[in-house]
Short mmCIF file of the C-alpha atoms (twelve columns), coordinates in Angstrom:
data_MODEL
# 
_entry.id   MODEL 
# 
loop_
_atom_site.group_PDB 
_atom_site.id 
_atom_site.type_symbol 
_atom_site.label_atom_id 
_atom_site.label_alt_id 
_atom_site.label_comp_id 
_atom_site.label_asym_id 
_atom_site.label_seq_id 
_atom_site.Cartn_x 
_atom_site.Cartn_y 
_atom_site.Cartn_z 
_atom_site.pdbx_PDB_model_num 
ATOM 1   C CA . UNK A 1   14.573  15.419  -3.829  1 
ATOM 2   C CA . UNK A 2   17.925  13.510  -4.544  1 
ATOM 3   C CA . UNK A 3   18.338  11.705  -1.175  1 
ATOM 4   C CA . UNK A 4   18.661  7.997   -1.876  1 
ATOM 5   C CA . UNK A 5   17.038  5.768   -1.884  1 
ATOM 6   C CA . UNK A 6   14.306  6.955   -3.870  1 
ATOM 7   C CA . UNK A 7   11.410  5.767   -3.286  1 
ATOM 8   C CA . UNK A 8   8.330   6.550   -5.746  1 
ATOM 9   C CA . UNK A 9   7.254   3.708   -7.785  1 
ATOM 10  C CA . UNK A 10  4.283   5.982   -9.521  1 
ATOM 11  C CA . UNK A 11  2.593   9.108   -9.993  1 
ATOM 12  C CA . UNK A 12  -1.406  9.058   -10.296 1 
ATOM 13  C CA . UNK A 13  -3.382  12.247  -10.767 1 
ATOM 14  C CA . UNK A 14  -7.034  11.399  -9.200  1 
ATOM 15  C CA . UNK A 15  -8.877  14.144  -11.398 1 
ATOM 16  C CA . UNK A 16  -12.561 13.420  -10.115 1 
ATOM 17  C CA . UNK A 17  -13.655 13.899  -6.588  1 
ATOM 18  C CA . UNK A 18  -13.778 11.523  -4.433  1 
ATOM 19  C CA . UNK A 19  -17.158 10.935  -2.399  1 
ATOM 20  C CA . UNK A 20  -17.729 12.505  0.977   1 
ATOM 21  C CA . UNK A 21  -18.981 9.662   2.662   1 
ATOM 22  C CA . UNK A 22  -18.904 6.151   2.355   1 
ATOM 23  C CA . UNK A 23  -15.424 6.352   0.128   1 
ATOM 24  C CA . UNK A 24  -13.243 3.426   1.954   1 
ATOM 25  C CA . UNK A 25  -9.762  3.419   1.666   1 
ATOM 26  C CA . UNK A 26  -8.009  -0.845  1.531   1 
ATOM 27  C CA . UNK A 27  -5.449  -1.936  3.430   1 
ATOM 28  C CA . UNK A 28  -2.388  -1.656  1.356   1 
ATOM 29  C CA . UNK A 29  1.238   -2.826  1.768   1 
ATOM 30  C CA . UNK A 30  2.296   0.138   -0.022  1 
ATOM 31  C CA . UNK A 31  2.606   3.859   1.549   1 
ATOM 32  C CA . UNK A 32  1.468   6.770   -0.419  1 
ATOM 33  C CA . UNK A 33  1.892   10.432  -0.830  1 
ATOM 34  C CA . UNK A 34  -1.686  12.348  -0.950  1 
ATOM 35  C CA . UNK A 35  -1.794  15.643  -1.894  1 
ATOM 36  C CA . UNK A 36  -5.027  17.897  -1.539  1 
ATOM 37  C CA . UNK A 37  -6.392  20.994  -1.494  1 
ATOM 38  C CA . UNK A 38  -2.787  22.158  -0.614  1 
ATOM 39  C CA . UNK A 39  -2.191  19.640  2.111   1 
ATOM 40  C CA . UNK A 40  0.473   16.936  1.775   1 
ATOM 41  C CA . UNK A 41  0.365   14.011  3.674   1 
ATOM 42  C CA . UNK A 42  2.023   10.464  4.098   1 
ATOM 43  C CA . UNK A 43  0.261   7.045   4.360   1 
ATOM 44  C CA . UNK A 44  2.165   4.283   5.600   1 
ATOM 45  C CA . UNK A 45  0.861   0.656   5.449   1 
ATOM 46  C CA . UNK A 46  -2.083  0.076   6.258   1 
ATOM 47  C CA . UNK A 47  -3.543  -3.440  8.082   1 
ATOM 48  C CA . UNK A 48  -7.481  -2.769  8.005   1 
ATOM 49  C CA . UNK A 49  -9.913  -0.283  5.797   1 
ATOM 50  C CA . UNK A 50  -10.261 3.184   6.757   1 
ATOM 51  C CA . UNK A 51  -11.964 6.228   5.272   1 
ATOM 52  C CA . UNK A 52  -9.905  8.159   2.883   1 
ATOM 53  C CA . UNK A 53  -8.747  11.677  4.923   1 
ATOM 54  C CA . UNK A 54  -9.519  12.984  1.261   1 
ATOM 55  C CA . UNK A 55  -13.234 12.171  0.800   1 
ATOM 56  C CA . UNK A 56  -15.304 14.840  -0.249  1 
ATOM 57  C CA . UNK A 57  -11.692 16.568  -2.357  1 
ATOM 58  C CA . UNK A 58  -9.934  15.885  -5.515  1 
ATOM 59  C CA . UNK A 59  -6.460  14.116  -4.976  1 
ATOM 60  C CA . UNK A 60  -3.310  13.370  -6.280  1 
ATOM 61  C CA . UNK A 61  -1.133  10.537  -4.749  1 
ATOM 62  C CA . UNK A 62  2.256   9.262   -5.297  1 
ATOM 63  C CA . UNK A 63  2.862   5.606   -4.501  1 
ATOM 64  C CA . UNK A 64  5.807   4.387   -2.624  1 
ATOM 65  C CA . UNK A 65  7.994   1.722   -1.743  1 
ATOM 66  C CA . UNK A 66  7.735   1.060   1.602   1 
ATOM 67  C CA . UNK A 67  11.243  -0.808  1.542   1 
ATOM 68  C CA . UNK A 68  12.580  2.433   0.373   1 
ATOM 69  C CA . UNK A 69  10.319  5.066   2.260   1 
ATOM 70  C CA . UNK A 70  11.130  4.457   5.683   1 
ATOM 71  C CA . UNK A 71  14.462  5.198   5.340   1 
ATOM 72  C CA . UNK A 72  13.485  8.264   2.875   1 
ATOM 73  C CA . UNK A 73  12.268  9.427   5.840   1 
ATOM 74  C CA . UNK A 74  14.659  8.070   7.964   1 
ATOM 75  C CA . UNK A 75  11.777  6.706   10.051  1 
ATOM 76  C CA . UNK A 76  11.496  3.130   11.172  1 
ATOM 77  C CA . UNK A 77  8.477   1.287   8.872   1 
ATOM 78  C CA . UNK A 78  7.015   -0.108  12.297  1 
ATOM 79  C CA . UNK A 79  6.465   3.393   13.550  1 
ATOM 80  C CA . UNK A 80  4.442   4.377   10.044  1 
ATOM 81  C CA . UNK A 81  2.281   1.266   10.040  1 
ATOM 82  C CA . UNK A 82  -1.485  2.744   10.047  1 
ATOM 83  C CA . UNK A 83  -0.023  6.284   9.975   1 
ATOM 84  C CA . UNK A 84  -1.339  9.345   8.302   1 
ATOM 85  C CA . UNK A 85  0.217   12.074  8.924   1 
ATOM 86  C CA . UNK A 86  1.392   15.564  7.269   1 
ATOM 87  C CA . UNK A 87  4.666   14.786  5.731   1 
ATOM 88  C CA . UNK A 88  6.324   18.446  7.273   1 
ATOM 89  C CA . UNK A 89  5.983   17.030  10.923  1 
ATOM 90  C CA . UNK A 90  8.823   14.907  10.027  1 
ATOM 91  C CA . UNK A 91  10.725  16.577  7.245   1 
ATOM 92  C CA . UNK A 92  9.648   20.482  6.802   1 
ATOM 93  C CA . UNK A 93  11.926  21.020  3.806   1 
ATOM 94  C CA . UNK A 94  11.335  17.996  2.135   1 
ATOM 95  C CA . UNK A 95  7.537   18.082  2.663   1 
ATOM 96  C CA . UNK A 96  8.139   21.895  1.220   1 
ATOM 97  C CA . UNK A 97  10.026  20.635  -1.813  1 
ATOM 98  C CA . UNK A 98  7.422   18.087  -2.444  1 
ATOM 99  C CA . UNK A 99  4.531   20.731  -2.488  1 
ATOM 100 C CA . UNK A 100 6.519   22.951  -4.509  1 
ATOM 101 C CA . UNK A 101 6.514   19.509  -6.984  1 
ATOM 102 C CA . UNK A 102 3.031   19.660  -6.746  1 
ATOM 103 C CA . UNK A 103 2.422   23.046  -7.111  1 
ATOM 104 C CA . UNK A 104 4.155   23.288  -10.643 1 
ATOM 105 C CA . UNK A 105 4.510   20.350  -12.077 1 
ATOM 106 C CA . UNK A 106 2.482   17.881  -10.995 1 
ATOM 107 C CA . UNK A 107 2.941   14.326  -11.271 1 
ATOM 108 C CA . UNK A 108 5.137   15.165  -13.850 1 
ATOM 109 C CA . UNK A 109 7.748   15.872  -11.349 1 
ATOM 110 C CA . UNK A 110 8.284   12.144  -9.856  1 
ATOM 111 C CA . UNK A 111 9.772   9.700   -11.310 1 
ATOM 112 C CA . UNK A 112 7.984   6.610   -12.546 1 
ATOM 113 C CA . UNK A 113 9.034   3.238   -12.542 1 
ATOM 114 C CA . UNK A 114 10.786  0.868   -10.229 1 
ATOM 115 C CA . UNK A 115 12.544  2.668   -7.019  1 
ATOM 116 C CA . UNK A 116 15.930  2.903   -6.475  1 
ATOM 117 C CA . UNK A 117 17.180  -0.429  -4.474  1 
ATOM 118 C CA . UNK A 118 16.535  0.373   -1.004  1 
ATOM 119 C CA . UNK A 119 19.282  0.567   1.613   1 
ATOM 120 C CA . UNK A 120 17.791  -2.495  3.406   1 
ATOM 121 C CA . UNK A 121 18.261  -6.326  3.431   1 
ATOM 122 C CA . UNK A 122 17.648  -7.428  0.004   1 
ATOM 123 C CA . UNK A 123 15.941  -10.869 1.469   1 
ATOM 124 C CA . UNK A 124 13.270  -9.106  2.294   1 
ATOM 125 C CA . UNK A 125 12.614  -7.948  -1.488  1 
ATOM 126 C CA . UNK A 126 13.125  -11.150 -2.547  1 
ATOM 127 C CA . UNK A 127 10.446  -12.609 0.462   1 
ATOM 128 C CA . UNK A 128 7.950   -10.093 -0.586  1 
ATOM 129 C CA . UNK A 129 7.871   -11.265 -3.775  1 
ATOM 130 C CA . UNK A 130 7.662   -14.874 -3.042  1 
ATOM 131 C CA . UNK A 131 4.834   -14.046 -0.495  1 
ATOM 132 C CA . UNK A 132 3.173   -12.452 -3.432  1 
ATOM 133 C CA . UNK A 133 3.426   -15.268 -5.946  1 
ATOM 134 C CA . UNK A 134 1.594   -17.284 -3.452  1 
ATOM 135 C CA . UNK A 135 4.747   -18.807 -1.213  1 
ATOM 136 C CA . UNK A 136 4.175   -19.257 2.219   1 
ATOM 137 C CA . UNK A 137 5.936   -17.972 4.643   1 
ATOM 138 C CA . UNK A 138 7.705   -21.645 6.096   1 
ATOM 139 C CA . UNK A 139 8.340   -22.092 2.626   1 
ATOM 140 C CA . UNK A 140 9.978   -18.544 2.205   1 
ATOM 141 C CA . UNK A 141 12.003  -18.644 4.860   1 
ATOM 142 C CA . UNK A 142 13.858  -21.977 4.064   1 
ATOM 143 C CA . UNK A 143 14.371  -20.805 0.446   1 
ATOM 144 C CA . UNK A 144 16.332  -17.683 2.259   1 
ATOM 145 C CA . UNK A 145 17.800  -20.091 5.093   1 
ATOM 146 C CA . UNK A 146 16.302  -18.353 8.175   1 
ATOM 147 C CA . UNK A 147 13.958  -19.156 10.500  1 
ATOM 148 C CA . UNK A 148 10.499  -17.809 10.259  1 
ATOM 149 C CA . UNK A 149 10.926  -15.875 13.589  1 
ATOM 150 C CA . UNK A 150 14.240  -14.569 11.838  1 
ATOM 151 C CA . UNK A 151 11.896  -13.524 8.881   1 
ATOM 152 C CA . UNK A 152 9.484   -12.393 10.706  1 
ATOM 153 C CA . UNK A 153 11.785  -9.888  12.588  1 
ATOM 154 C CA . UNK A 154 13.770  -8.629  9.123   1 
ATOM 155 C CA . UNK A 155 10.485  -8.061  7.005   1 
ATOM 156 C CA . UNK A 156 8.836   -6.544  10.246  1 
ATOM 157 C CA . UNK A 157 11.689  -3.905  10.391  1 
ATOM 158 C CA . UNK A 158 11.876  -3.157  6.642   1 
ATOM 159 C CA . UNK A 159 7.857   -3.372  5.609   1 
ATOM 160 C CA . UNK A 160 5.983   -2.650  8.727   1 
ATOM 161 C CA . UNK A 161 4.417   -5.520  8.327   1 
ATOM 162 C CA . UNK A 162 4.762   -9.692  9.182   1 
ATOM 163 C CA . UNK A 163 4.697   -11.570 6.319   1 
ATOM 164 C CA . UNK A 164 1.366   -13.259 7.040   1 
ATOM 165 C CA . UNK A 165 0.089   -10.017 7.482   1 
ATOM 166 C CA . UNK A 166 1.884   -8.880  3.922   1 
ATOM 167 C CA . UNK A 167 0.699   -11.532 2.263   1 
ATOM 168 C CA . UNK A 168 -3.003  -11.507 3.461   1 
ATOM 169 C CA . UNK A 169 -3.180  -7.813  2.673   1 
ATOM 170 C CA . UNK A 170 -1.942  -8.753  -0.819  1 
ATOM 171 C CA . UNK A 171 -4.209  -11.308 -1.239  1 
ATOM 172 C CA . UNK A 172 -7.695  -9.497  -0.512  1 
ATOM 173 C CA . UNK A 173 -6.804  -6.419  -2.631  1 
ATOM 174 C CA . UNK A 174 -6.581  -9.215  -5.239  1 
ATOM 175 C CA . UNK A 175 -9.729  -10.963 -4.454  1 
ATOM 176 C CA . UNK A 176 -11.171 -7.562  -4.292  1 
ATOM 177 C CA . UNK A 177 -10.002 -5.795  -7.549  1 
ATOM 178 C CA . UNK A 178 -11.021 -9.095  -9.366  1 
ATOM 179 C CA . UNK A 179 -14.462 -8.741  -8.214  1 
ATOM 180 C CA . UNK A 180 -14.758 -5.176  -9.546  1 
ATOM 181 C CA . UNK A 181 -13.388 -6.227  -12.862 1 
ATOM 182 C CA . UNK A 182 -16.540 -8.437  -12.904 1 
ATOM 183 C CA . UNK A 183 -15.621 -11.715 -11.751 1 
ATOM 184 C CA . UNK A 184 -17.731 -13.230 -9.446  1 
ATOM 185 C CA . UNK A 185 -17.290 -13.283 -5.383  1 
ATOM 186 C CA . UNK A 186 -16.666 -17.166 -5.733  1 
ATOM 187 C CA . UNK A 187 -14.422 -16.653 -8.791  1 
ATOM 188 C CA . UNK A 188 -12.867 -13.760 -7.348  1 
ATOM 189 C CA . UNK A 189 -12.027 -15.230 -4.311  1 
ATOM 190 C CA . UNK A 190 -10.634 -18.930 -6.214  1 
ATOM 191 C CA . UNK A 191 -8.278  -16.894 -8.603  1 
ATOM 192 C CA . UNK A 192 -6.824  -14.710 -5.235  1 
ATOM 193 C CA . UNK A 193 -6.103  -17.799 -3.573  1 
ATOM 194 C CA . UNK A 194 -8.804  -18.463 -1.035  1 
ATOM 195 C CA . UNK A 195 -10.609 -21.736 -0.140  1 
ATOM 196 C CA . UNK A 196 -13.511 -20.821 -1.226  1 
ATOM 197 C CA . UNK A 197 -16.283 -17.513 -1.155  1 
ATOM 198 C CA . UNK A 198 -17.058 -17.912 2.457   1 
ATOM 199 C CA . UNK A 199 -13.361 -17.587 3.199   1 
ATOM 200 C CA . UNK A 200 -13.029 -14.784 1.594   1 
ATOM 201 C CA . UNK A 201 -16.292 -13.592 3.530   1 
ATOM 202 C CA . UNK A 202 -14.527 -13.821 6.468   1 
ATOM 203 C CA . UNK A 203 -11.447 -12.432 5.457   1 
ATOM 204 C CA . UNK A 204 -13.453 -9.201  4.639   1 
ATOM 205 C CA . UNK A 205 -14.860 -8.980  8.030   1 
ATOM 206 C CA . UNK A 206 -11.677 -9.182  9.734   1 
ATOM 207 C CA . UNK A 207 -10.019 -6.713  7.419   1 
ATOM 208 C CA . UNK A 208 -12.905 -3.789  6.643   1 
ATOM 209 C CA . UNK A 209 -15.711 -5.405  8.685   1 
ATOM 210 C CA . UNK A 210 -18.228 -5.577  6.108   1 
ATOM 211 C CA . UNK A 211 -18.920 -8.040  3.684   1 
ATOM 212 C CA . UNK A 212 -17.446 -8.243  0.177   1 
ATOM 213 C CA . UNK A 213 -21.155 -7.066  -1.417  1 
ATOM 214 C CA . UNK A 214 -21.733 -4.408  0.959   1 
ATOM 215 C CA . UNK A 215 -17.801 -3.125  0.821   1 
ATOM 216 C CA . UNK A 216 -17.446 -3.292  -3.057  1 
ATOM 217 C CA . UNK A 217 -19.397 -0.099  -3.797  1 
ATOM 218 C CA . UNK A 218 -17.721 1.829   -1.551  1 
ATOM 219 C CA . UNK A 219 -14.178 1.013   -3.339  1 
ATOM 220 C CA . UNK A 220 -13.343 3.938   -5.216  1 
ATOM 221 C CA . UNK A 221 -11.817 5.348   -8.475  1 
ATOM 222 C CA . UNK A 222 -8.468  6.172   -6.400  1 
ATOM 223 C CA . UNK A 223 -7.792  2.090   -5.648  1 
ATOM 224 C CA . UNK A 224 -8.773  1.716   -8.889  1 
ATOM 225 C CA . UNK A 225 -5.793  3.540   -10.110 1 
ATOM 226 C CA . UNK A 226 -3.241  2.327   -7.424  1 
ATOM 227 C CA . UNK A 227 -4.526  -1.016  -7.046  1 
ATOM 228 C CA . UNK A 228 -0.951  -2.850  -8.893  1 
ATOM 229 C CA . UNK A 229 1.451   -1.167  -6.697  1 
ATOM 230 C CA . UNK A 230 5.081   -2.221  -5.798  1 
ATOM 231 C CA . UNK A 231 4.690   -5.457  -8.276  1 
# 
């Protein structure tokens, strides 16, 4: 547990459990550590909804940074990109401390907080947070004096992700979480960033394929906690 960099931003203890059908997991810049019913398992970013491996079980996960995680795991991001996996078929002892973690502790056991600055090109931290005030990518890429193919390639290696990609994912987990706060669709999708509703509408079907109505009851308690990761 002291390899560097570190890579947990948070520790979240799901106590309920979650729904056996139905329970949708977002797409998510972020990777995660779930741990249930003595299984531990790793989700890298993810590009379009899936159903959580967990439905049906109570869960604890462990965000972290993807900037940092990859080379935790000394794996490259691309190869973790809509990846879940159990964490010992890449690191048994690691994957056995972690459990142990688990086991006795908790969430207690992980630090909480901002991770450790990765071993990667700090650019890309500084892109992904331009890309999440709002920045686009052209405009990101002359503030760091590359070209966007030369972006593209850096934040590709470090996040698993292209920035467009990055920033659309941020954006409709945005759109989405303000809608179950109790905005509107329409306001929902305005304060995220969109054009309008049916943009947003759209967006939805490309990214879960459902619409926002139909998709927003089956967003669970678990996003609801780790909604506001790597910030």
């Amino acid at each position: 547990m002291n390899a560097s960099p570190v890579p947990f931003l948070r520790a979240k203890s799901v106590l309920q459990t979650v729904a056996p059908h139905g329970h949708i997991g977002l797409p998510d810049v972020c990777c995660d550590l779930y741990w249930w019913d003595g299984r531990l398992q790793f989700a890298g970013p993810a590009t379009s909804a899936t159903v959580a491996p967990f439905a049906g079980h109570s869960v604890t996960i462990v965000c972290l940074d993807p900037l940092a995680a990859g080379a935790w795991l000394g794996v490259p991001m691309a190869e973790l990109t809509n990846q879940v996996f159990d964490l010992a078929d890449i690191d048994k002892r690691r994957a056995s401390e972690i459990s142990t973690l688990f086991e006795t502790v908790g969430v207690a056991g992980f630090p909480s907080g901002p991770a450790a600055p990765s071993s990667g090109d700090d650019r890309v931290r500084f892109a992904a947070a331009a890309l999440r005030a709002g920045r686009s990518v052209a405009r990101v890429a002359d503030r760091l004096e590359l070209s966007q193919r030369q972006l593209e390639r850096i934040f590709f290696d470090h996040t698993g992700l292209t920035p467009k990609r990055f920033a659309g994912v941020v954006r409709f987990r945005r759109a989405v979480f303000a809608a179950k706060g109790g905005q509107s669709l329409s306001q929902a999708a305005s304060s995220a960033g969109y054009a309008d509703q049916a943009h947003l509408t759209r967006e939805s079907g490309r990214l879960t394929g459902q619409t926002p109505r139909k998709l927003l009851p089956n967003v669970g308690k678990v996003q609801d906690l780790i909604h506001g990761s790597w910030e």
